[in-house]
C-alpha positions as CSV (number, residue, x, y, z in Angstrom):
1,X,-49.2,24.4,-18.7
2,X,-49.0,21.7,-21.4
3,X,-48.4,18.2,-21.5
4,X,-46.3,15.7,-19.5
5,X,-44.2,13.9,-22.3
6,X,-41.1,12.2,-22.9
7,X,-39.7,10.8,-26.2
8,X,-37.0,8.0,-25.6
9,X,-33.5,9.4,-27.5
10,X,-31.0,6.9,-27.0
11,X,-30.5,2.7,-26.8
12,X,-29.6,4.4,-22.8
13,X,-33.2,5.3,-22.3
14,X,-35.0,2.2,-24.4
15,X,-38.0,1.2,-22.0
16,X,-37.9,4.7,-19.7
17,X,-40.8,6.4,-21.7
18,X,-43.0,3.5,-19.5
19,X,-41.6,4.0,-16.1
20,X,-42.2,8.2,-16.7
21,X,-45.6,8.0,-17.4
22,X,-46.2,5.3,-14.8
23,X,-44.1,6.4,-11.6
24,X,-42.7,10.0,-12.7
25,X,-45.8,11.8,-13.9
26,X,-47.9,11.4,-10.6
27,X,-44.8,12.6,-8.3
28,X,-44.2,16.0,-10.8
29,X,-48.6,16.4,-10.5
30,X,-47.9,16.3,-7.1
31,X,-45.1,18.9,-6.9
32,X,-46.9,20.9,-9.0
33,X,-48.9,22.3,-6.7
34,X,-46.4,22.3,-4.1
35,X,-44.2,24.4,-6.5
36,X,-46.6,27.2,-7.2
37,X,-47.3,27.7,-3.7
38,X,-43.6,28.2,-2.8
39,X,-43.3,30.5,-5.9
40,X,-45.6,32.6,-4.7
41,X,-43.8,32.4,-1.3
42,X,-40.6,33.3,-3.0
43,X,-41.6,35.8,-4.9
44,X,-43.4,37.9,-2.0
45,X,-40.0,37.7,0.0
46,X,-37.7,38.3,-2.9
47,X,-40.6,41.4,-3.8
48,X,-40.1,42.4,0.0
49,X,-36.5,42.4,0.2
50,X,-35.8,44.5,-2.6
51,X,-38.6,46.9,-1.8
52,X,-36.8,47.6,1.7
53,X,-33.4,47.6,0.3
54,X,-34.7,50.3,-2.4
55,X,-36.2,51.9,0.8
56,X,-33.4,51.8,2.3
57,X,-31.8,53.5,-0.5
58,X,-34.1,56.3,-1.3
59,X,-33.9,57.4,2.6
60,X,-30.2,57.8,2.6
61,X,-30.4,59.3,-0.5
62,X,-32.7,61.7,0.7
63,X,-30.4,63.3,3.0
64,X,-27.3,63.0,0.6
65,X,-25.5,59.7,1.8
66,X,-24.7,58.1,-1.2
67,X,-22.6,55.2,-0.1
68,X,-25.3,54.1,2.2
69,X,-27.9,54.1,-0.4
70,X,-25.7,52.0,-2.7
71,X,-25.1,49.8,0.3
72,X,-28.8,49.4,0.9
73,X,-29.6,49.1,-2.9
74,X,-27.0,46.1,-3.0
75,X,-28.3,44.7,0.4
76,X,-31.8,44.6,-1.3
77,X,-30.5,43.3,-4.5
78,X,-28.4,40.0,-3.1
79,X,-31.4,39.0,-0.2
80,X,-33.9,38.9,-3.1
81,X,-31.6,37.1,-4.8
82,X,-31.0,34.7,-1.5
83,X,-34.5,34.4,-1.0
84,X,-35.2,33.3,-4.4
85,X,-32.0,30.7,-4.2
86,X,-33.7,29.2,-0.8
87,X,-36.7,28.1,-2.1
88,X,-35.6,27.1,-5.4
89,X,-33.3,24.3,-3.5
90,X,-35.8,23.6,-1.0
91,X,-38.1,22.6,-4.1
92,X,-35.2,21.0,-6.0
93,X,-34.2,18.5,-3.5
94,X,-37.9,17.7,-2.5
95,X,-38.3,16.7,-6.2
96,X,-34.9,15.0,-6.7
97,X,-35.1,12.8,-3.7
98,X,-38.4,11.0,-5.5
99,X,-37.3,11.1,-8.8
100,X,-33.4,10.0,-8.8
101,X,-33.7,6.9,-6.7
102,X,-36.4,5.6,-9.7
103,X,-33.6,7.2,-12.4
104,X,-31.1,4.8,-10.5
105,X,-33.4,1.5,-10.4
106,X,-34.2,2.3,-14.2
107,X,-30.6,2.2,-15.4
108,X,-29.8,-0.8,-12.7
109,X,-27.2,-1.6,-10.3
110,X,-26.7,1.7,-9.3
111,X,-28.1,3.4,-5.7
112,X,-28.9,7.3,-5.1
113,X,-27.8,8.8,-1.3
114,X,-25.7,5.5,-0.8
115,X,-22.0,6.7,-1.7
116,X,-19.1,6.6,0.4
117,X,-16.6,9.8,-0.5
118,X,-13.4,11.1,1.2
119,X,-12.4,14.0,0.1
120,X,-9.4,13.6,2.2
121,X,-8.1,10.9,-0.1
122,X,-8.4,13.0,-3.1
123,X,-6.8,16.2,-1.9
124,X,-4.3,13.4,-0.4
125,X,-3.6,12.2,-4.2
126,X,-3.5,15.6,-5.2
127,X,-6.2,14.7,-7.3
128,X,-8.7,17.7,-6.5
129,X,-6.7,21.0,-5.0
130,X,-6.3,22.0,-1.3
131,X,-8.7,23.8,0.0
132,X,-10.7,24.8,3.8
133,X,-13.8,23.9,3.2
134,X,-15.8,20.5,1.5
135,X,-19.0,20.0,0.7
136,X,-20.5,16.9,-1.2
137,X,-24.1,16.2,-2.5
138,X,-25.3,14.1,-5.1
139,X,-24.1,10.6,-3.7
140,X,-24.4,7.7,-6.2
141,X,-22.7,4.4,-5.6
142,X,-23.1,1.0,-7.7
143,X,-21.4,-1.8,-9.8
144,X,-20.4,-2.2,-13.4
145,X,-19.2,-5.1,-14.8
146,X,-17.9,-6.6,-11.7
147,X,-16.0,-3.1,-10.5
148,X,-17.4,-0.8,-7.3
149,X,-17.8,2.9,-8.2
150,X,-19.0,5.6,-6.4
151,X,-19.4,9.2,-7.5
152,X,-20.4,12.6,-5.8
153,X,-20.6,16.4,-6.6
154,X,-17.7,18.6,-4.7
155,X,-18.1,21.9,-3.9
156,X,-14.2,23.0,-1.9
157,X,-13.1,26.5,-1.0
158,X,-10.3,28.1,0.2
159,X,-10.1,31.0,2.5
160,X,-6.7,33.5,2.3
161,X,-6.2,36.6,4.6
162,X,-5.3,40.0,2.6
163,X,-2.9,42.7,4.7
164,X,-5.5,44.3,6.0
165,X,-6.9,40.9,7.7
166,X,-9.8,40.7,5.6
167,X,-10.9,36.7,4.9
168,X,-11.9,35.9,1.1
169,X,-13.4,32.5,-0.1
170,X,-12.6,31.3,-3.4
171,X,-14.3,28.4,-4.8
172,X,-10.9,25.5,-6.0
173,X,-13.3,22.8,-7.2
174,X,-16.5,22.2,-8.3
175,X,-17.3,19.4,-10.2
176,X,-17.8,15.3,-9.8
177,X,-15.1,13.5,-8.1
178,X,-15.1,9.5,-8.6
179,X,-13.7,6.1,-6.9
180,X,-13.3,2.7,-9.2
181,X,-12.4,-0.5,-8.2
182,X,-9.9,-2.0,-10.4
183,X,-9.2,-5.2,-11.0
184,X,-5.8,-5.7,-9.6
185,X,-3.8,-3.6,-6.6
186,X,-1.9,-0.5,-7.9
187,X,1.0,1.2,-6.8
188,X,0.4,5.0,-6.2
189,X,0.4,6.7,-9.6
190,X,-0.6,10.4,-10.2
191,X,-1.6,11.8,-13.4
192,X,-1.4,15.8,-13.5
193,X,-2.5,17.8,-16.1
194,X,0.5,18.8,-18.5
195,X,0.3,22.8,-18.0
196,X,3.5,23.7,-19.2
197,X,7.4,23.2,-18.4
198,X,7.5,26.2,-15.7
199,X,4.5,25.5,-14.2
200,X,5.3,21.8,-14.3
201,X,8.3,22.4,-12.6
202,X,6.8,25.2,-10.1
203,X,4.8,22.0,-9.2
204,X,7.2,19.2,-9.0
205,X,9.2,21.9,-6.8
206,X,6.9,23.2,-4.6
207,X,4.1,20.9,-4.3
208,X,3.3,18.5,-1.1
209,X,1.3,15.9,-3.5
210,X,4.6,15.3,-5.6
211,X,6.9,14.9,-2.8
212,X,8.6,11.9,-2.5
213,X,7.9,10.8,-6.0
214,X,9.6,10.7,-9.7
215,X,8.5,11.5,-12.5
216,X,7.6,8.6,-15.0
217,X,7.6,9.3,-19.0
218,X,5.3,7.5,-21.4
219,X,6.3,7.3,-24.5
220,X,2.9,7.9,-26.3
221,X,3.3,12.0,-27.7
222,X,-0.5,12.7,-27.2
223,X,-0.5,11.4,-23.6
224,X,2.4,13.4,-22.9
225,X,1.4,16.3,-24.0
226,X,-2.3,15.8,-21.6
227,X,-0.8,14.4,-18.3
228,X,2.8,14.4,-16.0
229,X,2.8,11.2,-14.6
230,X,4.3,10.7,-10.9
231,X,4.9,7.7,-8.8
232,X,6.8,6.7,-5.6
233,X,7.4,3.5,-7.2
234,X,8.5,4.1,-10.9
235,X,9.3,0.4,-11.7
236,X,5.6,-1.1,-10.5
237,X,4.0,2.1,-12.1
238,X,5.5,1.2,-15.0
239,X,4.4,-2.4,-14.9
240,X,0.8,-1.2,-14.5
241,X,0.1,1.1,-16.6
242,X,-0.8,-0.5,-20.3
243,X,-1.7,0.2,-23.6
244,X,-5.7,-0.2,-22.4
245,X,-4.9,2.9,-19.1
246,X,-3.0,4.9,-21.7
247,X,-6.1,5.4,-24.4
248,X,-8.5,5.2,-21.4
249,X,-6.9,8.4,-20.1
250,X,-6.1,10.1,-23.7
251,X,-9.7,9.3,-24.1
252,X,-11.4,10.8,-20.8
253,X,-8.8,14.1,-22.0
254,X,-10.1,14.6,-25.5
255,X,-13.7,14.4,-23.7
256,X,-12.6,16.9,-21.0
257,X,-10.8,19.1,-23.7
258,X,-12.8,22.4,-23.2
259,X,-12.6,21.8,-19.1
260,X,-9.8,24.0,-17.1
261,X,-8.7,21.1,-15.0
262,X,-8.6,17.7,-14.8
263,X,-6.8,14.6,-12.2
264,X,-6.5,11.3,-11.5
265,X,-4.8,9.1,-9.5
266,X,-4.1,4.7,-9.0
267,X,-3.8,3.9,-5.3
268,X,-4.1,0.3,-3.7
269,X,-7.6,-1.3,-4.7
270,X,-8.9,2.2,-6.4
271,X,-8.8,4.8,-9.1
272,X,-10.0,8.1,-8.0
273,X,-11.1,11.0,-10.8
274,X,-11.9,14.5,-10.9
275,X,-13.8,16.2,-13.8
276,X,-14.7,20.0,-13.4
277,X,-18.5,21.0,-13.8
278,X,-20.0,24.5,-14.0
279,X,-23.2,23.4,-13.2
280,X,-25.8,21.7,-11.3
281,X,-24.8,17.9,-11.7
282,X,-28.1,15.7,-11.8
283,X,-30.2,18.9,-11.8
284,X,-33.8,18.3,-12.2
285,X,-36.9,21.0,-12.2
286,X,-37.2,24.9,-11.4
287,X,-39.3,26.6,-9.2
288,X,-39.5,28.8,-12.0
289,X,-40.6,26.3,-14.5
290,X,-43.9,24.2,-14.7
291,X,-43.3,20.7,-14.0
292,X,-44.3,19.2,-17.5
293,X,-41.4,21.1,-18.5
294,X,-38.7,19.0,-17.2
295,X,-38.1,16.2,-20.2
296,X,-34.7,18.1,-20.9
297,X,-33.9,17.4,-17.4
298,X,-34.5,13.7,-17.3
299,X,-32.3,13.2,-20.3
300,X,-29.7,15.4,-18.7
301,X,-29.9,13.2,-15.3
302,X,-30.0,9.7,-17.2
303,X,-26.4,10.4,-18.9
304,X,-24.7,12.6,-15.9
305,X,-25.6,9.1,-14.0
306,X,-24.3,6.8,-16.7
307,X,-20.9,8.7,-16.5
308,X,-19.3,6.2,-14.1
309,X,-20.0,3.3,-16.6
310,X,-18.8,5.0,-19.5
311,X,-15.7,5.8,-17.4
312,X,-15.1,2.4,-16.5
313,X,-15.7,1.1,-19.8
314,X,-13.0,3.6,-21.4
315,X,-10.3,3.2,-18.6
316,X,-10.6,-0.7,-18.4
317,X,-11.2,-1.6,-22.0
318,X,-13.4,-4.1,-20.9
């Protein structure tokens, strides 16, 4: 195992070298231990699982059922890969309830566990898709220049029924979802990513979120080639968005270009956002990984939590 080390990258991270060595080092030393032991654990039930599942497989093989050997060879396969998944969280979450809340105090005005997030709202808006099923993790809340935010990681599915009655879950989200504050009371305005005139129109048609409202046209070509723009009020939508919401938006686009989906939405005292994520957001450590390993990480973590601020800065100008 080498070295615990980290080398400071960005005016973002001025002063953090300090505060690793003196309050993150000792936590990792002492998950380091704890980490090999539950390797070991992991690997003798992952080692176990696909041993009997193989077993499994070899004795239906043996007297010629085939489909029952590939069903015990896949059984053995996905609860070694279950087992392995269990302990890697339990470890992961150990480590990042130490280590975020002192990433959070670093950057300032910012708390870890102490958001506030209704999905509700955002399916509501038609901000994130409808879905069954909503789990959040990750809470961060805090204050930027004056403004509220709060931020979380949603995981939503959705469950449909085939003919045969047979249930499937289908993951509709997964990504960060936001609240802002904003500085004066909006009207309710939805922004929609521009997918096309038949599926625009499929949507304005069909869809409960746009119900009710008209569509409102901005005369900016790059905007209106990223977002439709709905409102149940055009006039007071109109009056509210400006120049500084219009490049805010183009902006948070051009840095969301390669995502497959992104929404956002004005309503009374807050703007709510969604940006897709593939993976783990504020992700630190691996079971699988020695613990002086995890520099890569911390940089990761210190600009996933900064998002909100940069966010905030683009969309108000300020």
């Amino acid at each position: 195992m080498g070295e615990y080390s980290f080398t400071e990258q960005s005016p973002l991270e001025e002063g953090f070298e300090a505060v690793f060595h003196e309050r993150i080092v000792p936590i990792l030393e002492r998950h380091e231990a704890e980490r090999l032991t539950l390797k070991r654990k992991a690997q003798m039930w992952m080692g176990g699982t696909g041993v009997a599942g193989l077993g499994g497989a070899g004795a239906a093989a043996g007297f010629e059922n085939v489909p029952v050997a590939i069903t015990a060879a896949v059984a053995g396969g996905i609860g070694a890969f279950a087992s392995r998944a269990v302990y890697q969280q339990r470890w992961k979450s150990g480590l990042g309830s130490e280590l975020l809340p002192i990433l959070c105090e670093f950057l300032g005005e910012m708390r870890y566990g102490d958001a506030r997030i209704n999905i509700g709202t955002f399916e509501r808006l038609g901000v994130v898709p409808g879905h069954d099923s909503a789990r959040t993790e990750d809470h961060v809340a805090g204050n930027h220049k004056g403004l509220d935010w709060a931020l979380a990681e949603a995981h939503l599915k959705s469950r449909t029924r085939d003919s045969k009655g047979r249930t499937k879950t289908t993951t509709v989200f997964r990504g960060l979802v936001f609240q802002i504050a904003v500085v004066q009371p909006a009207p309710r305005i939805y922004f929609a990513k521009d997918r096309g005139s038949m599926f625009n129109w499929v949507s304005e048609t069909f869809s409960g979120t746009r119900k009710g409202m008209e569509k409102l046209e901005i005369p900016d070509e790059e905007f209106e080639a990223t977002y439709e723009v709905y409102s149940d009020d055009i006039a007071a939508a109109r009056d509210y968005i400006g120049p500084g919401v219009i490049e805010g938006l183009k902006t948070l686009a051009r840095n969301e270009a390669k995502r497959s989906y992104i929404a956002a939405a004005f309503e009374g005292d807050w703007f709510y956002l969604a940006l897709p994520r593939s993976g783990d957001f504020l992700s630190l450590g691996s079971l699988f990984r020695p613990t002086t390993d995890i520099e890569q990480d911390l940089h990761n973590a210190l600009w996933d939590l900064d998002l909100p601020r940069r966010a905030i800065d683009v969309i108000t100008g300020r």
